[in-house]
C-alpha positions as CSV (number, residue, x, y, z in Angstrom):
1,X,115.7,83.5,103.3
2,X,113.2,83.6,106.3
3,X,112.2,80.4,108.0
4,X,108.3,81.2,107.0
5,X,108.9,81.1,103.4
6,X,111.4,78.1,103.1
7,X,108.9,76.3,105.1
8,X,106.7,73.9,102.8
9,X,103.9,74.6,105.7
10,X,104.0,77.9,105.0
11,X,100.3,79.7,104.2
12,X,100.1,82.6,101.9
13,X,97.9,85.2,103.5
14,X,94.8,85.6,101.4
15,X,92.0,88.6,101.4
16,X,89.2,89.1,99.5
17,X,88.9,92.6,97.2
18,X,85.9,94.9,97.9
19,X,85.4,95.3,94.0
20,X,85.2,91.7,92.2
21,X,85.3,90.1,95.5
22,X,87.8,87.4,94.5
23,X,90.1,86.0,97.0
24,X,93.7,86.9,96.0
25,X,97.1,86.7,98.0
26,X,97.7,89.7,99.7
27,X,100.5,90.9,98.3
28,X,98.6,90.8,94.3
29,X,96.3,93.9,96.6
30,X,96.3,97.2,98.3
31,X,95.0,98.0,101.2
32,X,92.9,101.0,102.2
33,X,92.8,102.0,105.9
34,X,90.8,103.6,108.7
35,X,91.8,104.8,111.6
36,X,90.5,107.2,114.0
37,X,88.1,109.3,111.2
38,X,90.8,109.2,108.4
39,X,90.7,107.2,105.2
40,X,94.2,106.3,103.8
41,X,96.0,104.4,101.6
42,X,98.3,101.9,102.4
43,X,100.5,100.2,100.5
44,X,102.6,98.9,103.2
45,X,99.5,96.8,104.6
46,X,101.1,97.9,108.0
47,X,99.1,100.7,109.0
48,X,97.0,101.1,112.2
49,X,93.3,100.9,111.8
50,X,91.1,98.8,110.1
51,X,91.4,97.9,106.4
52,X,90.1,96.8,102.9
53,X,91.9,95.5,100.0
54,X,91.7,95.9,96.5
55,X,93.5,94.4,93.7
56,X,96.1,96.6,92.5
57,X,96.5,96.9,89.0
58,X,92.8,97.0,88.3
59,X,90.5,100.4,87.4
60,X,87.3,98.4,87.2
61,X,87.8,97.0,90.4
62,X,88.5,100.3,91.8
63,X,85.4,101.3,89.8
64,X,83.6,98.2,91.4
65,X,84.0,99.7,94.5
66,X,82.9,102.8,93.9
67,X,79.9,102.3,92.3
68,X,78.5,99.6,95.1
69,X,79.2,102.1,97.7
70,X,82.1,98.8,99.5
71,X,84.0,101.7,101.4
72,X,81.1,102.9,103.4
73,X,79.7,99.7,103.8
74,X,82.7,98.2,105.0
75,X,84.0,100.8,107.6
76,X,80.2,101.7,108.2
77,X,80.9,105.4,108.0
78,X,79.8,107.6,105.4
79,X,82.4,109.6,103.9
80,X,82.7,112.7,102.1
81,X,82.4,112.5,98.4
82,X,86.0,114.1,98.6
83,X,87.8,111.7,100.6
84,X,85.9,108.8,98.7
85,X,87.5,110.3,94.9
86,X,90.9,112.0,96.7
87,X,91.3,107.7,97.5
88,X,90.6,106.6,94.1
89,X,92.5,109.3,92.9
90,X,95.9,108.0,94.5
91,X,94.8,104.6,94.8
92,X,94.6,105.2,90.3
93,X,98.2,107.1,90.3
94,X,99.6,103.9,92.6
């Protein structure tokens, strides 16, 4: 076991999900990346780039996000409306 985790000090990483905007531990979400013009999923969380999180197992949070536009706003970048559903799309066959 790794010294962070048997540690009773030990803070779980938190982030907040661009769709119902709750604060969840980051491993409960999945993490959307940007990095030099491409949008990508990422379900390591290890990818270059910045990133948003959504929770995983949820279609109306994916839906959430969508409809209030959180993936522009966030990387302030308008995207095609193909890369916008091709993400959804993967992010729903996760």
């Amino acid at each position: 076991m790794s010294q962070k985790k048997s540690n009773p000090n030990f803070k779980v990483p938190m982030r907040r999900c661009i769709g119902c905007m709750e604060s969840k531990p980051k491993k409960d979400l999945i993490r959307i990346a940007y990095y030099e013009g491409e949008l990508s999923l990422d379900p390591t969380g290890k990818a270059k780039g910045r990133g948003v999180y959504l929770c995983r197992d949820s279609a109306e949070c994916a839906a959430l996000a969508k409809k209030k536009n959180a993936l522009q706003r966030n990387f302030k970048t308008n995207f095609p409306g193909e890369t916008i559903e091709q993400i959804f799309k993967e992010l729903m066959n996760e």
